[in-house]
C-alpha positions in Angstrom: 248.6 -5.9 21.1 251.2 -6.9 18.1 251.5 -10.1 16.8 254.7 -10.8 14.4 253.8 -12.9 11.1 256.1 -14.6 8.5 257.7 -12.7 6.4 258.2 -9.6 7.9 254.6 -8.5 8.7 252.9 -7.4 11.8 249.6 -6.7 12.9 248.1 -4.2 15.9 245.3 -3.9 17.0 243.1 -0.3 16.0 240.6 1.3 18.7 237.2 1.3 18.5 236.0 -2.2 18.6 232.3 -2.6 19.7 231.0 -5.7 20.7 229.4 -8.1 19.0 226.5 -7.1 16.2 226.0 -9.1 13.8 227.5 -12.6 13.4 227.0 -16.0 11.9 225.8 -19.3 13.5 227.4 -22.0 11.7 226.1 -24.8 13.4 222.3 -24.1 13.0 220.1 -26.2 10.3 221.0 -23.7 7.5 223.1 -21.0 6.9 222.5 -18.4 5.0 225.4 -16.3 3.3 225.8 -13.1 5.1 226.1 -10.5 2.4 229.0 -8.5 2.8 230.8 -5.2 1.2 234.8 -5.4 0.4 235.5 -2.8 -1.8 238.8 -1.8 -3.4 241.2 -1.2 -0.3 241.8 2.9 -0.8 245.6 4.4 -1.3 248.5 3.1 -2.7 249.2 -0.1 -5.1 247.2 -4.0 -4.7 244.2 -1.9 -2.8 242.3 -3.8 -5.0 244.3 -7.1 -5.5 243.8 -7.4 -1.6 240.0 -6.8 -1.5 239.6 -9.5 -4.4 241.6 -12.0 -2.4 239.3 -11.2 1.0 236.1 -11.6 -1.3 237.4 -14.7 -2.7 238.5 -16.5 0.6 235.2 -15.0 2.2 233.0 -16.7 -0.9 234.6 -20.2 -1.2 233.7 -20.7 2.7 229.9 -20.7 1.4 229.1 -18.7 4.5 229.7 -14.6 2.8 228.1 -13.2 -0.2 230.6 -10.2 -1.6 228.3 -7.8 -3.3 228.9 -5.9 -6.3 229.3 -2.4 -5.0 231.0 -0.9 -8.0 227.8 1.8 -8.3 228.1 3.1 -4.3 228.9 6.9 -3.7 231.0 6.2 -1.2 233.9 6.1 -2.5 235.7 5.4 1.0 239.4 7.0 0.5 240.5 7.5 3.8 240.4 4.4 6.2 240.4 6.9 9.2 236.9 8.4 8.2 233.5 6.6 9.0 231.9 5.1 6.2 228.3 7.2 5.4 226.7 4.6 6.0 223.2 4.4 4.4 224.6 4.5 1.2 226.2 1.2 2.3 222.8 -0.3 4.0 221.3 0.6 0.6 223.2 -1.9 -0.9 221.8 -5.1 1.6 225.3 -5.5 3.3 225.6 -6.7 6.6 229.1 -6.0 6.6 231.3 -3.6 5.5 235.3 -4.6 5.3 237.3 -1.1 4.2 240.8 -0.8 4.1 244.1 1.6 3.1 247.6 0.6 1.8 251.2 2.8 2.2 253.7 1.9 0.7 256.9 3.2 3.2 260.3 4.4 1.7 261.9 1.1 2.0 259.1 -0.5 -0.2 256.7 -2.0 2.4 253.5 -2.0 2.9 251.2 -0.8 5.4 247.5 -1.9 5.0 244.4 -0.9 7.7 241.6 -2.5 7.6 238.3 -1.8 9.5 235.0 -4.4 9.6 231.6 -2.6 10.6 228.1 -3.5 11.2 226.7 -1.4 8.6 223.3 -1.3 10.1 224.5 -0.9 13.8 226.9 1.6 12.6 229.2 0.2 15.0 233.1 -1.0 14.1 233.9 -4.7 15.1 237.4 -4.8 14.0 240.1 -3.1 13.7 244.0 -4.0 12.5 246.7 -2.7 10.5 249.4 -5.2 9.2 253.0 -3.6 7.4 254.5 -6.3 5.5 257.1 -6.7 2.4 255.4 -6.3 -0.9 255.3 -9.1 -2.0 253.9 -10.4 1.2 250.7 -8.8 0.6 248.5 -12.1 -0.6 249.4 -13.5 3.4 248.2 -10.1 4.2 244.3 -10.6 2.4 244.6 -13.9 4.5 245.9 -12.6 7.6 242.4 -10.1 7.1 240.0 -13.0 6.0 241.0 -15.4 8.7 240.4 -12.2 11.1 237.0 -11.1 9.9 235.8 -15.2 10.1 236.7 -15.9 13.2 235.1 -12.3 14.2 232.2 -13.1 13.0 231.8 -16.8 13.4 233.8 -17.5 16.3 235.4 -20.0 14.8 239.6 -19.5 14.0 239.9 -19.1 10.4 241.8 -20.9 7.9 243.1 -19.2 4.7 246.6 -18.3 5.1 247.3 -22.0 4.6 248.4 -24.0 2.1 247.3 -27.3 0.2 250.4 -29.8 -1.3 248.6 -32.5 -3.5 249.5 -34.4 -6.4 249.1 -33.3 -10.1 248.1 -35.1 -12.7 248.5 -34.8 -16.2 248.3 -37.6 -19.2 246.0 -40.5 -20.1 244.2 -42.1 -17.1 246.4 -45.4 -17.6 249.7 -43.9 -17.8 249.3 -40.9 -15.4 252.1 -38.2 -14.8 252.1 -37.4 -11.1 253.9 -34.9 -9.4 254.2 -33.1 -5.9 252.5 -29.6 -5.7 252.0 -27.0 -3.4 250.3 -24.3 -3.6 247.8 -21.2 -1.4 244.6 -22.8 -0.2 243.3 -20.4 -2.8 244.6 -21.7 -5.8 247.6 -19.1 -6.0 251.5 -19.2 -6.4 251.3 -23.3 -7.5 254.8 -25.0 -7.4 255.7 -28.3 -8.5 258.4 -29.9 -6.5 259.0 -33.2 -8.6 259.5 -33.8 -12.0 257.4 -36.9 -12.6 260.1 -39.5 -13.1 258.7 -41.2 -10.5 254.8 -41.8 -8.8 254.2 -39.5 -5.7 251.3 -40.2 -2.9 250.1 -38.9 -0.2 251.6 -36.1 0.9 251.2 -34.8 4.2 252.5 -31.4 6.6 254.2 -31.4 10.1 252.5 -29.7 11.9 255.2 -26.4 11.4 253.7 -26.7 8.1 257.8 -26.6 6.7 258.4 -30.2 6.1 256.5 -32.6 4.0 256.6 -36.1 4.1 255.4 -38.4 1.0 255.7 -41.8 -0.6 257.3 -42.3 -4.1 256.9 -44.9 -6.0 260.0 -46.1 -8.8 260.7 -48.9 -10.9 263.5 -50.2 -8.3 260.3 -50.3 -5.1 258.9 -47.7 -3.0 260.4 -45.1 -0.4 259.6 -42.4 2.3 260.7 -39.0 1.6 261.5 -36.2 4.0 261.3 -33.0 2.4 262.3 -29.5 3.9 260.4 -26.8 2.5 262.9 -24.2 3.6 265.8 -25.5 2.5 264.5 -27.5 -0.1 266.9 -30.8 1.8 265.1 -33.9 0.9 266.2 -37.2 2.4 264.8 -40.5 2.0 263.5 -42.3 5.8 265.1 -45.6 6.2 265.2 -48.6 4.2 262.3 -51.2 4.8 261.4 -54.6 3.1 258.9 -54.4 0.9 256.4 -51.9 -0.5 256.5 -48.7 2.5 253.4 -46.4 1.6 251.3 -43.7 3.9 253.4 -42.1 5.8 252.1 -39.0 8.5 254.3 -36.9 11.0 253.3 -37.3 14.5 251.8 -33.6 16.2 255.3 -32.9 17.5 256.7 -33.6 14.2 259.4 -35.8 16.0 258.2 -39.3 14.4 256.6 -41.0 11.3 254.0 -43.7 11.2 253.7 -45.4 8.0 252.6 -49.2 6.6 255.0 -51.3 5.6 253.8 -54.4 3.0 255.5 -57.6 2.6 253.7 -60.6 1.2 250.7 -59.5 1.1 250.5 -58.4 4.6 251.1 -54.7 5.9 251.9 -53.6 9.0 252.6 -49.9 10.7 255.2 -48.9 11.5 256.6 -45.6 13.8 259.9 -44.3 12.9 261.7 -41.8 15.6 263.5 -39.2 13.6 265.9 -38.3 15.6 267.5 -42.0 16.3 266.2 -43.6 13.2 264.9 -46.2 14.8 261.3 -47.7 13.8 259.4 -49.9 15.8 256.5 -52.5 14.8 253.1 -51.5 16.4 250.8 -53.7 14.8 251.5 -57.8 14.1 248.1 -59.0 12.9 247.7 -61.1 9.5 245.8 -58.6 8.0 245.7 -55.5 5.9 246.7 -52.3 8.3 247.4 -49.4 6.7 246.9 -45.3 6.8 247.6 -44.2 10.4 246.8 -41.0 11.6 247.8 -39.5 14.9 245.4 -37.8 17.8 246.4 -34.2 18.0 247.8 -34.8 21.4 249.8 -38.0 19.9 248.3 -40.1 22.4 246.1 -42.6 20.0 246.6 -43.6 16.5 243.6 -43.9 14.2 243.6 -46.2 11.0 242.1 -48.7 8.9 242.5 -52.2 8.9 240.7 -55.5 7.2 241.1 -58.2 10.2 237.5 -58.3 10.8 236.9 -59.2 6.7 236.5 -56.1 5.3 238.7 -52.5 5.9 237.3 -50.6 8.9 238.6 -48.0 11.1 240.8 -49.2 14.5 241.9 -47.0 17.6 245.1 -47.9 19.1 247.3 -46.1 21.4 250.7 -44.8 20.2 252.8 -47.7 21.0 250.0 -50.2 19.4 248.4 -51.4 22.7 244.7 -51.3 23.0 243.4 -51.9 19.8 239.6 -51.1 19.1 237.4 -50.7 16.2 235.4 -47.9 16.1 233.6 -48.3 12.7 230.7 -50.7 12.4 228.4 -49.5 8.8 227.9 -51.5 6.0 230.4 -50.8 3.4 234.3 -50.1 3.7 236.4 -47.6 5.5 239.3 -46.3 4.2 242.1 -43.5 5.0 241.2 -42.1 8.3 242.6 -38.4 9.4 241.8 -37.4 13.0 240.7 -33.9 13.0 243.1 -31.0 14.1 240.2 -30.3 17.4 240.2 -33.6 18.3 236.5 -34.0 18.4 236.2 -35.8 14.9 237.8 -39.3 12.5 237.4 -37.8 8.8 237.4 -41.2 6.2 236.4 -42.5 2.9 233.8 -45.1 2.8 232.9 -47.3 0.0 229.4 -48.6 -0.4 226.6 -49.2 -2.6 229.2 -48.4 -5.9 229.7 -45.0 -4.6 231.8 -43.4 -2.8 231.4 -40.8 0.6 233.4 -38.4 2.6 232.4 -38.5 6.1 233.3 -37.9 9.7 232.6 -40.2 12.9 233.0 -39.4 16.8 236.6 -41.1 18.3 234.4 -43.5 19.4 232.3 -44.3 16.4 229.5 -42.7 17.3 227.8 -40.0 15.6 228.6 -41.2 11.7 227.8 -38.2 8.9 228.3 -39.3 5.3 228.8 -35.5 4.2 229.3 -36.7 0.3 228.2 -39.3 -2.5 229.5 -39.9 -5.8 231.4 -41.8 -8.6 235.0 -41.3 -6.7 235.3 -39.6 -3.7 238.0 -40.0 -1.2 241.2 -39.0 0.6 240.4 -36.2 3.2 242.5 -33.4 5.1 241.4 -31.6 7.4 241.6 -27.4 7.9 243.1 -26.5 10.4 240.1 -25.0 11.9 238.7 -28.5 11.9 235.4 -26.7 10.2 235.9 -27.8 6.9 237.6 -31.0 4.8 239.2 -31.0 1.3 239.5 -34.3 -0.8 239.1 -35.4 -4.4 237.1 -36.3 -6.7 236.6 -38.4 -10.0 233.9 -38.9 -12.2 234.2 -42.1 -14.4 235.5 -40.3 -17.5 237.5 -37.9 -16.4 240.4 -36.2 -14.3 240.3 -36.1 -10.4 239.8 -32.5 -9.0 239.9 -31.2 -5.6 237.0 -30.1 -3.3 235.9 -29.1 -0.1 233.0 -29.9 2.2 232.3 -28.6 5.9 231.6 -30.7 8.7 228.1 -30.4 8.2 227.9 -31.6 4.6 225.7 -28.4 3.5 228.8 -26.4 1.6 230.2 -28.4 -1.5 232.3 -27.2 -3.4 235.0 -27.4 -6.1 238.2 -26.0 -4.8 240.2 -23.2 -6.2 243.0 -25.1 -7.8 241.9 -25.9 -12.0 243.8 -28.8 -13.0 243.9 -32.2 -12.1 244.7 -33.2 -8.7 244.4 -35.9 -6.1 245.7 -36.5 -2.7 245.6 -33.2 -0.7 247.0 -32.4 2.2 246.3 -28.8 4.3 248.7 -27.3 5.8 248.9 -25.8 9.2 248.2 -22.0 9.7 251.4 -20.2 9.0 253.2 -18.6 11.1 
């Protein structure tokens, strides 16, 4: 089997596979992190630039431990020969991820990788990938997103990536600009110049077009932006402040909110005819819409019963029902990419949550508490949420949680950052 990836890389399948050993049950009451073995990938140049980025990916999802296995004997130098493996047992690893890089005569790479079950002996994966050189980092993602979903059973989500907004300067006069960058932290770009205030930026769901809000001293507008091409257009030209905006699944229309004296309103814009049409008319507050994955249903939040909670409505703005019903405000709903969850921020008690609701309402989680937390995206695996969050004193960072609120943690990016949106995977 070969599958074609961006960029000029492939992967085939190796021989050998066994069936499942060992593997990791991420929706028990605790998970422990599987301790696992990557050491420098054998051969030719970024052997062990690629092992580091596995070891990272693998660590950040709290459900791996990389050992340090600088001190074991076997030295591994030839992908094609079994590992010896007691001197990897010896070491507590689970699991063993090996590989091998060529470098061709044209400059490209081919890297092999294998993942056993070190105490099984047994080899649970096998692929090799040739890709341009300076393709390899989608290569150590292309690997991690194999060996998670190998041994979780859940798709993976690393070759992705995260645009946000950065922040620099004093909390009162904030520089904000559009980023994107690797869901690791890697290859950061900023794509405006912070003349003017950018929010919420969010992917179509090719993961090649963003759309977000900026904000100027002559009003608001809605910007298109290719990521290909680097063609930006503004979309349309509305009364009033327009704010929020999110591509439909098919990528084929834009909801957003529109605000005019003091009421707000969403708004669907069809981008091919440039038409928008109202879909919601009430005297209140409705604002942050967020398509189901099979753009049947709109979720989004809404203050007509008093305070902002979260409202289901179908695509057109019929059937409008509220699913939320805590104590406490909710705020900036994202469906999940599965379909099974409603991701928001609530507000209550002077603090702040993450958490995730049923399409119905049922089954609320708060999954975080603090000074500032809010605006959600989902992974595309729909295992595991980003957002960010501020402390009273200082800058907004990004973090992650997964679904069951166990793994918290500070994402990879350093600097100051709000607003996050994940991508797709990539092609």
């Amino acid at each position: 089997m070969t599958l074609a990836l961006a960029g000029g890389a492939f992967a085939a399948a190796l021989p050998g596979v066994a069936a499942a050993q060992i593997e990791i049950d991420i929706d028990k009451g605790a998970v422990k992190p599987m301790p696992v073995a990557i050491p420098a990938f054998a051969g030719a140049q970024r052997g062990a630039d690629i092992a580091q980025v596995i070891s990272g990916n693998l660590e950040r999802s709290g459900l791996f431990q990389p050992l340090n296995v600088a001190g074991v004997a076997d030295k591994l130098t030839d992908v094609n020969i079994q590992p010896r493996f007691p001197d990897w047992q010896g070491t507590g690893a689970q699991a063993l991820i090996n590989g091998q890089v060529t470098v061709g005569a044209d400059g490209s790479l081919r890297v092999d990788f294998r993942l056993w079950d070190t105490f099984s002996q047994q080899q649970l994966l096998g692929l090799q990938f040739t890709s341009t050189a300076e393709n390899w980092r989608r290569v150590a993602h292309k690997i991690s997103d194999a060996v998670y979903e190998r041994l979780t059973g859940e798709k993976g989500y690393f070759d992705t990536r995260v645009a946000f907004v950065a922040e620099s300067g004093p909390k009162l006069n904030r520089v904000k600009r559009l980023g994107i960058m690797d869901q690791d932290g890697a290859n950061p770009q900023f794509i405006t110049d912070g003349s003017s205030i950018v929010m919420t930026p969010r992917f179509s769901a090719t993961s090649q077009e963003l759309t977000y809000m900026a904000l100027r001293p002559t009003g608001s507008s809605i910007y298109l932006l290719n990521l290909q091409t680097n063609r930006q257009e503004t979309v349309g030209r509305f009364p009033g402040m327009v704010f929020a905006p999110r591509f439909s699944p098919d990528g084929k229309k834009v909801a957003f909110s529109v605000e005019k004296g003091g009421n707000s309103d969403i708004y669907v814009l069809d981008l091919r005819t440039r038409q928008s049409t109202r879909i919601t008319t009430d005297p209140a507050i409705d604002t942050s819409p967020s398509f189901s994955p099979d753009g049947s249903k709109i979720v989004f939040n809404s203050d007509r019963g008093g305070q902002a909670q979260l409202y289901v409505m179908n695509a057109d703005g019929s059937g409008v029902r509220r699913i939320s019903y805590g104590g406490g405000r909710y705020t900036t709903p994202v469906w999940s990419p599965r379909g099974d969850y409603i991701a928001f921020t609530k507000q209550t008690g002077g603090q702040f949550h993450i958490g995730v609701m049923r399409t119905d309402g049922g089954d609320e989680r708060l999954l975080t508490t603090s000074y500032l937390d809010e605006g959600p995206t989902w992974a595309p695996n729909g295992r595991v949420l980003m957002f960010f969050r501020e402390s009273s004193a200082g800058n907004p960072r990004l973090w992650t949680v997964d679904i069951t609120g166990r793994i918290l943690r500070p994402a990879a990016y350093p600097g100051a950052a709000s607003d996050p949106a994940w991508s797709p995977l990539l092609d």
